[in-house]
N, C-alpha and C positions, 0 to 999 in steps of 0.2 A: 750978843743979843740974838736971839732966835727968833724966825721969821716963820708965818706960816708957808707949808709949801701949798703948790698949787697942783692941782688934777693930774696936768701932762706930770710934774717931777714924780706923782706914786706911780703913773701909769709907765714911766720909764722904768723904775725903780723895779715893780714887778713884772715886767717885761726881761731885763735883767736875770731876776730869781727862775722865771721860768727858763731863759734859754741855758742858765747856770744847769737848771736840773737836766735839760733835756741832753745836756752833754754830760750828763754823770760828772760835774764837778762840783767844789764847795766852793761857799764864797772865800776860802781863802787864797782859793786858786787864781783871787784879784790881786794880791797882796802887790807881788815885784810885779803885775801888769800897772797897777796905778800907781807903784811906787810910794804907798802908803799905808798905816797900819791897820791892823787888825779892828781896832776900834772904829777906824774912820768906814773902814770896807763895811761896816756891818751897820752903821748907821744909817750910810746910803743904800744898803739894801731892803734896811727896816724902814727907808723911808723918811727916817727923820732928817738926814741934809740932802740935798738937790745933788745928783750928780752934776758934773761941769762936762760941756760939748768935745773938751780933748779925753774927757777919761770916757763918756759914751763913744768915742773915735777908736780908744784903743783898746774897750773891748770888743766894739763889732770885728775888730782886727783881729783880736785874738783867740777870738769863738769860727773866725773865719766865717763872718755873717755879715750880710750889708748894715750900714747905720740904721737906716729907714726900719730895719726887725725890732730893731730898739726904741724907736720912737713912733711908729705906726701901725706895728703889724696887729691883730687879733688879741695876741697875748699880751699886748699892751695895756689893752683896754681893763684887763681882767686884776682890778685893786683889791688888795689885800685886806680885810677887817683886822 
């Protein structure tokens, strides 16, 4: 059953896509960070499922960037049509 998401999960979502581009990577470059597939990675970046606080955890980790970039910064803000 699908739920609607709410503001902060797109605003995380492209927050995400932006710092993915800013580091010249693809979203598959989430794939063995999240430990999940191709499908799921690209859903959560289109937005259609909520990322989860451990997988926002360990990509601030692995972009080498605080959590708060991902869930507050400017590029947050900035949602995708």
């Amino acid at each position: 059953m699908a739920s609607e998401l709410t503001p902060f999960s797109l605003r995380v979502a492209g927050a995400v896509r932006a710092e993915l581009a800013r580091h010249n990577l693809p979203g598959e470059a989430l794939i063995p960070v999240l430990g999940i597939g191709k499908n799921a990675v690209y859903a959560r970046l289109r937005g259609e499922r909520s990322f989860e606080v451990e997988e926002i955890a360990k990509i601030a980790a692995f972009l080498k960037i605080e959590v708060g970039a991902l869930v507050s910064a400017p590029a947050a803000m900035a949602v995708a049509s």
